[in-house]
mmCIF file of the N, C-alpha and C atoms, coordinates in Angstrom:
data_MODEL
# 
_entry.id   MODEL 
# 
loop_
_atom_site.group_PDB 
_atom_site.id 
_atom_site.type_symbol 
_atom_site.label_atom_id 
_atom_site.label_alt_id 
_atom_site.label_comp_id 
_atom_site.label_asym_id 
_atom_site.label_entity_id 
_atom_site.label_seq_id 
_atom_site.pdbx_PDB_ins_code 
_atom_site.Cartn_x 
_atom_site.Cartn_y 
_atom_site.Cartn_z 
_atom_site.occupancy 
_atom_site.B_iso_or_equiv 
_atom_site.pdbx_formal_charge 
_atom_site.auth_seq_id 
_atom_site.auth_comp_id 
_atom_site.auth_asym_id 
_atom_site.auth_atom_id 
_atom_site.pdbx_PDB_model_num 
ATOM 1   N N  . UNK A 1 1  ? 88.465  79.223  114.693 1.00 0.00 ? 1  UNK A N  1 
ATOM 2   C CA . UNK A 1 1  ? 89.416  80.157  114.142 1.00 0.00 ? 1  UNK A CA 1 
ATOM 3   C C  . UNK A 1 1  ? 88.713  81.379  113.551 1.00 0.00 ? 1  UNK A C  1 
ATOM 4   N N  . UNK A 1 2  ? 87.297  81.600  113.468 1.00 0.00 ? 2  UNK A N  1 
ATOM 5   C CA . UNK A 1 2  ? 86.754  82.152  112.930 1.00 0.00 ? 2  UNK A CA 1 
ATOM 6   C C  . UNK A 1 2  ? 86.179  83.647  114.177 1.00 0.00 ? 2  UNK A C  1 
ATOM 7   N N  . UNK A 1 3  ? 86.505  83.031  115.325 1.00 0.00 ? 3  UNK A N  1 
ATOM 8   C CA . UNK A 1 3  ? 86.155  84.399  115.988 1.00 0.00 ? 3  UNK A CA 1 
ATOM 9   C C  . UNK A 1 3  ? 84.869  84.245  116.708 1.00 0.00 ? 3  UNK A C  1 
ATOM 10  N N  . UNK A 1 4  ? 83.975  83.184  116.424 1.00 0.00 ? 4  UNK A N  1 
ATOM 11  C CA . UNK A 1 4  ? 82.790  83.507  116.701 1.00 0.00 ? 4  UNK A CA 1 
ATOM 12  C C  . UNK A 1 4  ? 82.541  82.663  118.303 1.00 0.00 ? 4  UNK A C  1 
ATOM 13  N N  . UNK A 1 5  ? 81.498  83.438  119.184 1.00 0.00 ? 5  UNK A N  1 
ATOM 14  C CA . UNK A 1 5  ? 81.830  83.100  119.980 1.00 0.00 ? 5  UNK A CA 1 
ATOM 15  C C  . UNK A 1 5  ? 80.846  81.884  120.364 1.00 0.00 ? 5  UNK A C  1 
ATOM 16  N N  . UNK A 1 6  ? 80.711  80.721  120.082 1.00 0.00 ? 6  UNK A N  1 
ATOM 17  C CA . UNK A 1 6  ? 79.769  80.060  120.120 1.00 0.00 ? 6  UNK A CA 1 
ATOM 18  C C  . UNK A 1 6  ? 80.737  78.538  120.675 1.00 0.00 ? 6  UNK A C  1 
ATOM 19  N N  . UNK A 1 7  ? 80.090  77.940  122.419 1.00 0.00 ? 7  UNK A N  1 
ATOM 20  C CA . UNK A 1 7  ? 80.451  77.030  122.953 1.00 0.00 ? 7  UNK A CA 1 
ATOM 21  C C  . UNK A 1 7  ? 80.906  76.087  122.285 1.00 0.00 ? 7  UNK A C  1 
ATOM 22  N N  . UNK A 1 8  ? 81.528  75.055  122.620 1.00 0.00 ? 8  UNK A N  1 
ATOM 23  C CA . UNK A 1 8  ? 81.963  74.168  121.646 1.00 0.00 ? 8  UNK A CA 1 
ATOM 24  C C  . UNK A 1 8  ? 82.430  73.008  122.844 1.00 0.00 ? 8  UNK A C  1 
ATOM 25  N N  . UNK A 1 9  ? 81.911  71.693  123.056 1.00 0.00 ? 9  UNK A N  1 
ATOM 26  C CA . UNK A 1 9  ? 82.477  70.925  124.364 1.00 0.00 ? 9  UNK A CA 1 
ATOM 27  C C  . UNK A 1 9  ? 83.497  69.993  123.582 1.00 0.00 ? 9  UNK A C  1 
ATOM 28  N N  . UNK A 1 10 ? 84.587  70.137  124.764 1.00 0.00 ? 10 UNK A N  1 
ATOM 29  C CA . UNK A 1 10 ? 86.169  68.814  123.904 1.00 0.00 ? 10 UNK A CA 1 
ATOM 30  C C  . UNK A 1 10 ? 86.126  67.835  124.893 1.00 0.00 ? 10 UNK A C  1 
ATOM 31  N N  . UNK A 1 11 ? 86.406  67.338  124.015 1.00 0.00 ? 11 UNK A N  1 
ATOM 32  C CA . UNK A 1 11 ? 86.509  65.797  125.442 1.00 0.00 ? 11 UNK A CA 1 
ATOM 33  C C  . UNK A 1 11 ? 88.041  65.273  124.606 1.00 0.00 ? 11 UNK A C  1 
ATOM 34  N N  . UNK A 1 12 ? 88.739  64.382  125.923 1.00 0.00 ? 12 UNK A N  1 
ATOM 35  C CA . UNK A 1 12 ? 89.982  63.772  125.725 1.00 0.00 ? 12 UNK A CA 1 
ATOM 36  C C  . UNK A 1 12 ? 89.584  63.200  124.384 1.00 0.00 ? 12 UNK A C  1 
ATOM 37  N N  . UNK A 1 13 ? 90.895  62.484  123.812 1.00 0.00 ? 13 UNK A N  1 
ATOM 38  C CA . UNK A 1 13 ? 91.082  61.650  122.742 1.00 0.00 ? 13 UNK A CA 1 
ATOM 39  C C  . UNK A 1 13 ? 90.984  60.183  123.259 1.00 0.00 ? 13 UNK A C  1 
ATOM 40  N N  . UNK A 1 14 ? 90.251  59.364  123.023 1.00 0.00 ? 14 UNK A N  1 
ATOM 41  C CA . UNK A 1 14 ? 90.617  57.884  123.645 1.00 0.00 ? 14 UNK A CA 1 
ATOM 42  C C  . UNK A 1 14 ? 90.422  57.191  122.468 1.00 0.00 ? 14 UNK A C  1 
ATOM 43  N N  . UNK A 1 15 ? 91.007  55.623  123.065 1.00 0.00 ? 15 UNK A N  1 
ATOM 44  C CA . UNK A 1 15 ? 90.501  54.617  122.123 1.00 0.00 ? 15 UNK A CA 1 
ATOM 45  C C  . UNK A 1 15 ? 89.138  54.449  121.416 1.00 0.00 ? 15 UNK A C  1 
ATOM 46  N N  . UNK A 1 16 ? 88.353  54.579  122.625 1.00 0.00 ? 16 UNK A N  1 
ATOM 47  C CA . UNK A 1 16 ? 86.854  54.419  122.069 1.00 0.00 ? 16 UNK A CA 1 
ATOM 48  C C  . UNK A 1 16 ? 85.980  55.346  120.736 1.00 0.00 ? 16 UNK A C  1 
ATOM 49  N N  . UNK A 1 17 ? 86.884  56.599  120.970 1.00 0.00 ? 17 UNK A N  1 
ATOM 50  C CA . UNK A 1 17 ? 86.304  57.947  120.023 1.00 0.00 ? 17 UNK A CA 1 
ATOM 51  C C  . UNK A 1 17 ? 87.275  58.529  119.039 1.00 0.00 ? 17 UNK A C  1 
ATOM 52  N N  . UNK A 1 18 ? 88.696  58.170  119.110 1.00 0.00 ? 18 UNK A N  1 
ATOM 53  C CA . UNK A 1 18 ? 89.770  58.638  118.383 1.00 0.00 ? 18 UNK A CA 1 
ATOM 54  C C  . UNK A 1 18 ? 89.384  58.304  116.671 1.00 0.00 ? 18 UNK A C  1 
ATOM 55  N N  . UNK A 1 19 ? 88.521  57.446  116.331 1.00 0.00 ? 19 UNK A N  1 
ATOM 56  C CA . UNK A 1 19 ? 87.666  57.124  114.919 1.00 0.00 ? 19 UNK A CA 1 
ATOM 57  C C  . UNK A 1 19 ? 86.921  58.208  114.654 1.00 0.00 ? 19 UNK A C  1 
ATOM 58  N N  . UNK A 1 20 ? 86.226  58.939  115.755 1.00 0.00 ? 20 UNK A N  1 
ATOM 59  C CA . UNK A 1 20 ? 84.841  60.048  115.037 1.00 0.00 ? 20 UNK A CA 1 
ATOM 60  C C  . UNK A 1 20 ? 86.138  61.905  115.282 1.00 0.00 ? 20 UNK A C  1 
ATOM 61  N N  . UNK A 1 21 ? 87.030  61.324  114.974 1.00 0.00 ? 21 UNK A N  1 
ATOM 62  C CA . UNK A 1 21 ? 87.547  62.565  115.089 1.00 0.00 ? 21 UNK A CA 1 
ATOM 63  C C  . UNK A 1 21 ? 87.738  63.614  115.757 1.00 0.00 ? 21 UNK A C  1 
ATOM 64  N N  . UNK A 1 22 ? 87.472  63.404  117.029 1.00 0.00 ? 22 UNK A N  1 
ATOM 65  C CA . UNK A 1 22 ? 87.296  64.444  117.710 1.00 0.00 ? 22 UNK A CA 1 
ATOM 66  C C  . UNK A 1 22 ? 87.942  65.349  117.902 1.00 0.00 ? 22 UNK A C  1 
ATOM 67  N N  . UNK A 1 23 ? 87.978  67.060  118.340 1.00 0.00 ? 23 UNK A N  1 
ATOM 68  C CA . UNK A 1 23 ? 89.210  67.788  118.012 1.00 0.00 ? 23 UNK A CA 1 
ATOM 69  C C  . UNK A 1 23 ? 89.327  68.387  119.838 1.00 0.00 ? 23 UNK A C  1 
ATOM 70  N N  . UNK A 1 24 ? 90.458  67.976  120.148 1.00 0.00 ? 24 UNK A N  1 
ATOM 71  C CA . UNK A 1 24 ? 90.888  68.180  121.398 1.00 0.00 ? 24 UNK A CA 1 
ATOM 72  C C  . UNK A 1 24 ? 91.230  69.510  121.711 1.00 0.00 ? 24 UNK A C  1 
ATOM 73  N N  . UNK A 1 25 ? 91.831  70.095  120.906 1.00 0.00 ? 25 UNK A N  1 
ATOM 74  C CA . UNK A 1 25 ? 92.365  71.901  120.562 1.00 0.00 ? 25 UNK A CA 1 
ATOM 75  C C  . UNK A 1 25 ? 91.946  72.569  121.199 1.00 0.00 ? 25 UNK A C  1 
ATOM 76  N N  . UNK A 1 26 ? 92.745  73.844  121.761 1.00 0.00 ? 26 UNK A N  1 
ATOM 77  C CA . UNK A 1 26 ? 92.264  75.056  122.169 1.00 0.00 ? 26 UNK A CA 1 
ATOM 78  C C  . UNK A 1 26 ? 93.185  75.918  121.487 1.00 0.00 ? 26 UNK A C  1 
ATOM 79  N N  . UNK A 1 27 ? 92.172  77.153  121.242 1.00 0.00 ? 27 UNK A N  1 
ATOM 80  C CA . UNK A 1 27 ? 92.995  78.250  120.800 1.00 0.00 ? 27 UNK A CA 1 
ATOM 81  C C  . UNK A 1 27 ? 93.831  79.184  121.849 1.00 0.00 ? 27 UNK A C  1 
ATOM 82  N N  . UNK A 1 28 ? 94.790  79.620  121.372 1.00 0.00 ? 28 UNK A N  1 
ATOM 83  C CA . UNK A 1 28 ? 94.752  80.868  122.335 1.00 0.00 ? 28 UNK A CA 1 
ATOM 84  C C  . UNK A 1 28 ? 93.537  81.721  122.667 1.00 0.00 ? 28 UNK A C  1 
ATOM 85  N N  . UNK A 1 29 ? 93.354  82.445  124.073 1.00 0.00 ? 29 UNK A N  1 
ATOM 86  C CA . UNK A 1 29 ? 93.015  82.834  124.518 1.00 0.00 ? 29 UNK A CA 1 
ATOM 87  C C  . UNK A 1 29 ? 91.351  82.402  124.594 1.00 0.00 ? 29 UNK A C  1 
ATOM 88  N N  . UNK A 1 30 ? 91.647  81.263  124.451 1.00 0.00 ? 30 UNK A N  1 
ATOM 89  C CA . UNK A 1 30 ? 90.434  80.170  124.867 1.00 0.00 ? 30 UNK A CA 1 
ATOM 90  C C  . UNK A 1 30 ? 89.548  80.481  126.247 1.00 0.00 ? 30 UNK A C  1 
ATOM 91  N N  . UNK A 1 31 ? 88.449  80.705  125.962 1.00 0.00 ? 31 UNK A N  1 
ATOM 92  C CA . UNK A 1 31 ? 87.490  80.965  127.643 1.00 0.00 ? 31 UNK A CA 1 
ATOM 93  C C  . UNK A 1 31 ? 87.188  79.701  127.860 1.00 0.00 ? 31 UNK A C  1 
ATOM 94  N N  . UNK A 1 32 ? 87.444  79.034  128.994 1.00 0.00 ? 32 UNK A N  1 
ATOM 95  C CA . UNK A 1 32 ? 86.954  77.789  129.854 1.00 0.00 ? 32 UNK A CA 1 
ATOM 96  C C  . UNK A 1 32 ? 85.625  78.422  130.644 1.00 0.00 ? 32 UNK A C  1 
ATOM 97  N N  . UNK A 1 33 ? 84.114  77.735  129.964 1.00 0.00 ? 33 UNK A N  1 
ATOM 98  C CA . UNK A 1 33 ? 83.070  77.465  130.412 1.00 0.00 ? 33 UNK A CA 1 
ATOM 99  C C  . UNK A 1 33 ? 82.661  77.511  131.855 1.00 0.00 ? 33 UNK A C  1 
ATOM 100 N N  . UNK A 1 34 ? 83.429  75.656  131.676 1.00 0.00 ? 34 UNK A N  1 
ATOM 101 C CA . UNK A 1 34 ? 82.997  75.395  133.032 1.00 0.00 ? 34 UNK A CA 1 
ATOM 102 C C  . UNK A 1 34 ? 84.174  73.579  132.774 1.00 0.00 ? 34 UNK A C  1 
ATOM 103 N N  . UNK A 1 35 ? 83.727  73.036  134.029 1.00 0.00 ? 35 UNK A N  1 
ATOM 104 C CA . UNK A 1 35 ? 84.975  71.856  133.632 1.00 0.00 ? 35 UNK A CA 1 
ATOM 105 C C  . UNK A 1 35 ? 86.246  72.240  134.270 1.00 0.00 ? 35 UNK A C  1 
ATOM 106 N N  . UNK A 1 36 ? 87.212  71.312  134.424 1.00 0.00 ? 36 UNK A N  1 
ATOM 107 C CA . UNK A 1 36 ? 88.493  71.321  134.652 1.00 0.00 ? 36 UNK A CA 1 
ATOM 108 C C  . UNK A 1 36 ? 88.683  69.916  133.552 1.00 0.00 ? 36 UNK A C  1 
ATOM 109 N N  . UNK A 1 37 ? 90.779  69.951  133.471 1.00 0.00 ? 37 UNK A N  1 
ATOM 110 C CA . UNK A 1 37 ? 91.197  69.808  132.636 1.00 0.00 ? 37 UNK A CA 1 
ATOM 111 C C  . UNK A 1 37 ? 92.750  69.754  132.809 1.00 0.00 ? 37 UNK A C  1 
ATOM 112 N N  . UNK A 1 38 ? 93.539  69.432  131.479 1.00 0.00 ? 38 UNK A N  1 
ATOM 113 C CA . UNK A 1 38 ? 94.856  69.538  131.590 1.00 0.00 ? 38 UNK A CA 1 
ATOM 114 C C  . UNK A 1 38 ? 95.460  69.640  130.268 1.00 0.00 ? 38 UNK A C  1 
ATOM 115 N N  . UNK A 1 39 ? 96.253  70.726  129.972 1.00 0.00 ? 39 UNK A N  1 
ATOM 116 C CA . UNK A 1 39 ? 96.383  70.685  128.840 1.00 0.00 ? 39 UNK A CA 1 
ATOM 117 C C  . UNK A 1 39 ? 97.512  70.719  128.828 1.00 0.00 ? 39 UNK A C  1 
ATOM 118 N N  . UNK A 1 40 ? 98.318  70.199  127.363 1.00 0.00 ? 40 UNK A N  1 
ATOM 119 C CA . UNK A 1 40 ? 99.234  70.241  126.755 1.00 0.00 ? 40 UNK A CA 1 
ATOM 120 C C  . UNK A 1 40 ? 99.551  71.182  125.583 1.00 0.00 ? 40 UNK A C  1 
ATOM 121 N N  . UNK A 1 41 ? 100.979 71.905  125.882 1.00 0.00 ? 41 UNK A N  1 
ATOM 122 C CA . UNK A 1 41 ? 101.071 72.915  124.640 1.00 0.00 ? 41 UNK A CA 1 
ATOM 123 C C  . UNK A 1 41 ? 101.867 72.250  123.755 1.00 0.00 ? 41 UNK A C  1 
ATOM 124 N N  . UNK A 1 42 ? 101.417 72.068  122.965 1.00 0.00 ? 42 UNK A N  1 
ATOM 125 C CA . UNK A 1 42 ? 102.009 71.437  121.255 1.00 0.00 ? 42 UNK A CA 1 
ATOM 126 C C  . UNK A 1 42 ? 102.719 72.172  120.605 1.00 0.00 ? 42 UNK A C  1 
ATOM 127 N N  . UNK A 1 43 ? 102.138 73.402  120.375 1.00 0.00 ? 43 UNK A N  1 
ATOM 128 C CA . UNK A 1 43 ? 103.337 74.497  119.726 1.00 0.00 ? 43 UNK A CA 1 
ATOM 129 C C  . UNK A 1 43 ? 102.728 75.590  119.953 1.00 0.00 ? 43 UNK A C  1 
ATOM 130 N N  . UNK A 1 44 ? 103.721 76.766  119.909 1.00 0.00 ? 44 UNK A N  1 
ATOM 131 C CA . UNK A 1 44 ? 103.581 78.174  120.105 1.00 0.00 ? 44 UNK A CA 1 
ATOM 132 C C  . UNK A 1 44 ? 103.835 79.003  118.898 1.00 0.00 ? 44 UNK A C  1 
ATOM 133 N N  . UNK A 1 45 ? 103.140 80.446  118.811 1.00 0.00 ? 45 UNK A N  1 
ATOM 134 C CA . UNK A 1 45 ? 103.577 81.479  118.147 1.00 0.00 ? 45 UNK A CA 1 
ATOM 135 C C  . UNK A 1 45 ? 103.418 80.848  116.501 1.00 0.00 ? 45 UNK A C  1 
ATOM 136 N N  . UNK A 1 46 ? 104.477 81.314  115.221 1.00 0.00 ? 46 UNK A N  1 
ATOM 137 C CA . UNK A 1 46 ? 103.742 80.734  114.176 1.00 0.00 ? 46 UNK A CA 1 
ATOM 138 C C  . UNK A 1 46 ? 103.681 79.625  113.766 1.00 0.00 ? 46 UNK A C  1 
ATOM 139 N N  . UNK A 1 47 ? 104.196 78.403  115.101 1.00 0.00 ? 47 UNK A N  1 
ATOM 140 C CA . UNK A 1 47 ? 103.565 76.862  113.880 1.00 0.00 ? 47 UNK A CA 1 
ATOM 141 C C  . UNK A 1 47 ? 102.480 76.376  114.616 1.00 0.00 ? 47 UNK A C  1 
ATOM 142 N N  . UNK A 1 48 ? 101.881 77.558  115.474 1.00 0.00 ? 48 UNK A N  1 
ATOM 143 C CA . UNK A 1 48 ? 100.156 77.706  115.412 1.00 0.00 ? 48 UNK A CA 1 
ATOM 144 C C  . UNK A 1 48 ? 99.401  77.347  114.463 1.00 0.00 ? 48 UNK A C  1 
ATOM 145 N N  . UNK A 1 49 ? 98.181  76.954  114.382 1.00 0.00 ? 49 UNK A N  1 
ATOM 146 C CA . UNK A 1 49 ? 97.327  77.132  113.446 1.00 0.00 ? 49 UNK A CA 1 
ATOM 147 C C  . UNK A 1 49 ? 96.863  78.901  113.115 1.00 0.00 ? 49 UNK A C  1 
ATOM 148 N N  . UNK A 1 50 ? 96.738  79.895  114.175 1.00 0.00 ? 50 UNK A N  1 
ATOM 149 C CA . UNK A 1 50 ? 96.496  80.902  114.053 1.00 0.00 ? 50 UNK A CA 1 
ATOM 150 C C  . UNK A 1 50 ? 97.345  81.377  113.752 1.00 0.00 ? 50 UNK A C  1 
ATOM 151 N N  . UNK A 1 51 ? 98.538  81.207  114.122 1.00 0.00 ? 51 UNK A N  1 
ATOM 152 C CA . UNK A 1 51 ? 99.859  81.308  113.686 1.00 0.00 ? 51 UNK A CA 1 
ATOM 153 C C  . UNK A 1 51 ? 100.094 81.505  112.466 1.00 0.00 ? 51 UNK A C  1 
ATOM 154 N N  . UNK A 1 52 ? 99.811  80.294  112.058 1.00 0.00 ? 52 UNK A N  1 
ATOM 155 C CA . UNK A 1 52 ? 99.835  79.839  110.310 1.00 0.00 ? 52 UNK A CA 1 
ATOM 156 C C  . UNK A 1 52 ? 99.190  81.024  109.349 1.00 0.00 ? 52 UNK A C  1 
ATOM 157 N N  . UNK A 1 53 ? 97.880  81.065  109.875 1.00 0.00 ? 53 UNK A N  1 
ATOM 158 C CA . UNK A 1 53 ? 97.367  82.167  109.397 1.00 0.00 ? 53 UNK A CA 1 
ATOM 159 C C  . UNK A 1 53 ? 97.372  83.326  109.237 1.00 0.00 ? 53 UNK A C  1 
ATOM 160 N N  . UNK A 1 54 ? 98.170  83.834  110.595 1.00 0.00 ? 54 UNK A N  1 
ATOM 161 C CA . UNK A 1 54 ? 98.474  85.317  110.790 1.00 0.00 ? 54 UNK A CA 1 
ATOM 162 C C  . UNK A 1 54 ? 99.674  85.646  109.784 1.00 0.00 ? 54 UNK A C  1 
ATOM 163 N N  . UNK A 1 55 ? 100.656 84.678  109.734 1.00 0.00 ? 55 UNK A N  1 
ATOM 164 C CA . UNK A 1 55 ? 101.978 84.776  108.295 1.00 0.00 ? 55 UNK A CA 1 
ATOM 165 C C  . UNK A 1 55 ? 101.535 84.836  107.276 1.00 0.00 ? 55 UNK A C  1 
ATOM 166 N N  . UNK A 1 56 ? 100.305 84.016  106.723 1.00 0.00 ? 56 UNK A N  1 
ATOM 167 C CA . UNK A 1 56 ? 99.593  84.307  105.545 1.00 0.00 ? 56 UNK A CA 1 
ATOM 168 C C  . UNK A 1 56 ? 99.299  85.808  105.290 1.00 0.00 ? 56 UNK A C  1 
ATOM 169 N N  . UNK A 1 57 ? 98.527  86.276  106.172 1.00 0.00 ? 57 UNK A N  1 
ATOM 170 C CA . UNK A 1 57 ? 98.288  87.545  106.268 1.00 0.00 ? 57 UNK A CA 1 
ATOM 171 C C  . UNK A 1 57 ? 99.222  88.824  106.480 1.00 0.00 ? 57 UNK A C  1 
ATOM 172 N N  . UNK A 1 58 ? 100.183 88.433  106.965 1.00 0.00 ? 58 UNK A N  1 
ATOM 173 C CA . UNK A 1 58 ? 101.248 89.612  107.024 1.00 0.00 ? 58 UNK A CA 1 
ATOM 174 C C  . UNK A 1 58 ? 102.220 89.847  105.498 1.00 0.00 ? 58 UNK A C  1 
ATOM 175 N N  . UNK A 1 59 ? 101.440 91.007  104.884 1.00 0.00 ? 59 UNK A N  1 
ATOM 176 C CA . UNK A 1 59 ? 102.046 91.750  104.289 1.00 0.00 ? 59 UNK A CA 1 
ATOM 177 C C  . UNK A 1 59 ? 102.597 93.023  104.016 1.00 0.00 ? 59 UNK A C  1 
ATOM 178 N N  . UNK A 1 60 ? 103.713 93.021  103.806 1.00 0.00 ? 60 UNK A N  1 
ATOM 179 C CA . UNK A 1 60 ? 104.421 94.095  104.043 1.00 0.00 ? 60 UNK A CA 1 
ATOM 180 C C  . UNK A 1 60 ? 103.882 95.192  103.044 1.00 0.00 ? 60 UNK A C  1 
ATOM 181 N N  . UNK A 1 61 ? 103.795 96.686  103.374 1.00 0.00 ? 61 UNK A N  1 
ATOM 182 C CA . UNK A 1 61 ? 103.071 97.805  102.772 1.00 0.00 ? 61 UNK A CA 1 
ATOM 183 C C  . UNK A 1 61 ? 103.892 97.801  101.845 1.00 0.00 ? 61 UNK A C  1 
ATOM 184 N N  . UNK A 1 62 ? 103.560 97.927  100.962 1.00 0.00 ? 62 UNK A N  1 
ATOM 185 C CA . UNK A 1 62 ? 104.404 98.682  99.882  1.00 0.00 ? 62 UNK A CA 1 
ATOM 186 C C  . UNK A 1 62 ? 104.405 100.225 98.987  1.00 0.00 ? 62 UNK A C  1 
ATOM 187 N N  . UNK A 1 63 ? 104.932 100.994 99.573  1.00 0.00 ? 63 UNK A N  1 
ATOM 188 C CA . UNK A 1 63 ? 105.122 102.795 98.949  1.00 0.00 ? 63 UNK A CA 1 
ATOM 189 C C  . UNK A 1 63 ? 104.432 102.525 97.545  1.00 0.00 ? 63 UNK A C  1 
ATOM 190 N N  . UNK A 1 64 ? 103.509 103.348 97.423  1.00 0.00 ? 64 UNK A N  1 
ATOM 191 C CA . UNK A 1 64 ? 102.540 103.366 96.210  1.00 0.00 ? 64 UNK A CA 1 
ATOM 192 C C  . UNK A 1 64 ? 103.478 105.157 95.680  1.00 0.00 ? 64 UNK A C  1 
ATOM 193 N N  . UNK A 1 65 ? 103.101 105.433 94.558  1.00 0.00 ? 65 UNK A N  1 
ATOM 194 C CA . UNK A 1 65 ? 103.427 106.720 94.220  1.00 0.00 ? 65 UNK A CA 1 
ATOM 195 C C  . UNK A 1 65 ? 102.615 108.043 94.492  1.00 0.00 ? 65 UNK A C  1 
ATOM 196 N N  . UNK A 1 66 ? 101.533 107.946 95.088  1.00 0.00 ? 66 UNK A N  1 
ATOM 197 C CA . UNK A 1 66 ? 100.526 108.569 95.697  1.00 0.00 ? 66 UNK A CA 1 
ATOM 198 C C  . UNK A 1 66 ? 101.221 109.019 97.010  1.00 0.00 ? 66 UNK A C  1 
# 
């Protein structure tokens, strides 16, 4: 979420590894490496995680007297 562009490998969720946490996620506009895959969209727009964040951040200007 941080922007930076540094690889990161996901592997499925299974029985065997679903204990060490693994994080299955992609962001939007995610670059695929290398690999194939199948993904599932969970949610869109703000009940994103980036989502989440971008509402945090949207504040409305407010007319200063200047």
């Amino acid at each position: 979420m941080t922007g930076e562009p540094e690889q990161v490998e996901k592997a499925p969720v299974t029985h065997d590894n679903w204990t060490y946490n693994p994080n299955p996620f992609l962001l939007a506009k995610t670059l695929i490496v290398s690999g194939q895959g199948t993904a599932l969209v969970c949610a869109v727009g703000p009940n994103t995680r980036a989502g989440v964040a971008e509402e945090k951040l949207n504040i409305e200007d407010e007319e200063t007297p200047l």
